[in-house]
C-alpha positions in Angstrom: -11.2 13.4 12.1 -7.6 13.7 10.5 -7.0 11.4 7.6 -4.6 11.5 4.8 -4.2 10.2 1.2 -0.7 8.3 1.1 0.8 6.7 -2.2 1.9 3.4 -1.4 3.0 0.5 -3.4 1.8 1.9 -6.9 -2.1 3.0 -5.4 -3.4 5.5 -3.3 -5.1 4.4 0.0 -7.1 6.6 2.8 -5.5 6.1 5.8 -6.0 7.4 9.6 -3.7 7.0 12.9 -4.4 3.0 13.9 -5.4 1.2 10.6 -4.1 -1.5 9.2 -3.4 -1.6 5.1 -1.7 -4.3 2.5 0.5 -2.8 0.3 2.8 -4.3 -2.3 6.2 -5.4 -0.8 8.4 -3.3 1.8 11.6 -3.9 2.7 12.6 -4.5 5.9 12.0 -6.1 9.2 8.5 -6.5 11.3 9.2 -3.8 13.5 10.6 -1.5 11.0 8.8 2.5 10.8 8.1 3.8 7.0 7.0 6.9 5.7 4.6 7.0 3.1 4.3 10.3 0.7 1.4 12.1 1.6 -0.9 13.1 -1.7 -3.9 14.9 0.3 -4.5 15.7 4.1 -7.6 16.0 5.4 -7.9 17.9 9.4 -11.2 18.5 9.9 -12.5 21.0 7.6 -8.7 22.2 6.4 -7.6 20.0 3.2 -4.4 20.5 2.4 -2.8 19.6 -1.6 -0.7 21.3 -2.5 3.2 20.2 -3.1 4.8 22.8 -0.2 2.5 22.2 2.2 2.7 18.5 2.1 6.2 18.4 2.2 5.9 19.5 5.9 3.3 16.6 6.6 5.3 13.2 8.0 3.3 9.9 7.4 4.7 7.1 9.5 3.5 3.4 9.6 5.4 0.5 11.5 5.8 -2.5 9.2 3.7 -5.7 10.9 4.2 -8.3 8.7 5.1 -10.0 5.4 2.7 -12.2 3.4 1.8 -13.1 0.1 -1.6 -13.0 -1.2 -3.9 -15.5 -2.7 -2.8 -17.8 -6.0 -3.9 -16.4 -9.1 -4.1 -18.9 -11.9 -3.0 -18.1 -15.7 -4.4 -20.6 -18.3 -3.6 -19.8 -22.2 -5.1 -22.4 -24.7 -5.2 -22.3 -28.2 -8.2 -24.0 -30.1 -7.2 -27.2 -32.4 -3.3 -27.1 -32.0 -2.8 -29.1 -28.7 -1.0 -25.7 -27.0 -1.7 -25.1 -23.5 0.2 -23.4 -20.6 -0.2 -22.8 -17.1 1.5 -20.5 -14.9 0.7 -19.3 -11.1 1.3 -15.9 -9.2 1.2 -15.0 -5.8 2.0 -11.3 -4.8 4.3 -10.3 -1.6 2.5 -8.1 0.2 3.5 -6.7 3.0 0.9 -5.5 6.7 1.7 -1.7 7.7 -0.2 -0.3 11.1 -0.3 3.7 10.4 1.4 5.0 13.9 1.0 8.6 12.9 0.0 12.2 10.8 1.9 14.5 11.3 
């Protein structure tokens, strides 16, 4: 089983050849091929870390789709003085299929 540690959109996700992850937004079109930096590469029993090794390591993923992910709400209220404020946020996301380890 080959699987690799990529750094992608601020976090670090395990991926393998065929998933499917959400990372913070891409640009690009759907369609598009990205490479995500490798931090750890697992082949087997060989793991490879360090920083010249993984330089030779490719991690390509084909950009699926944009969305944006659920509403968060943000309430601030202060006791006895009448303030309160609402804001929303929604965060663009972005659907990468990992198309190969190499």
């Amino acid at each position: 089983m080959v699987y690799a540690i990529v750094r992608a959109g601020g976090r670090q996700e395990k991926v393998s050849v065929g998933d499917t992850i959400v990372i913070n937004r891409v640009a690009g079109e759907a369609g598009d091929s990205v490479e995500l930096a490798p931090v750890l590469l697992v082949d087997g029993d060989k793991i490879t870390s360090t920083q010249a090794d993984l330089g030779k390591v490719k991690v390509t993923a084909e950009k699926v789709e944009d969305l944006r992910g659920p509403k968060i709400r943000i309430l601030k209220y202060k006791n006895k003085t009448g303030y309160k404020k609402r804001q929303g946020h929604r965060q663009e996301l972005t659907r990468l299929k990992i198309t190969g380890i190499a």
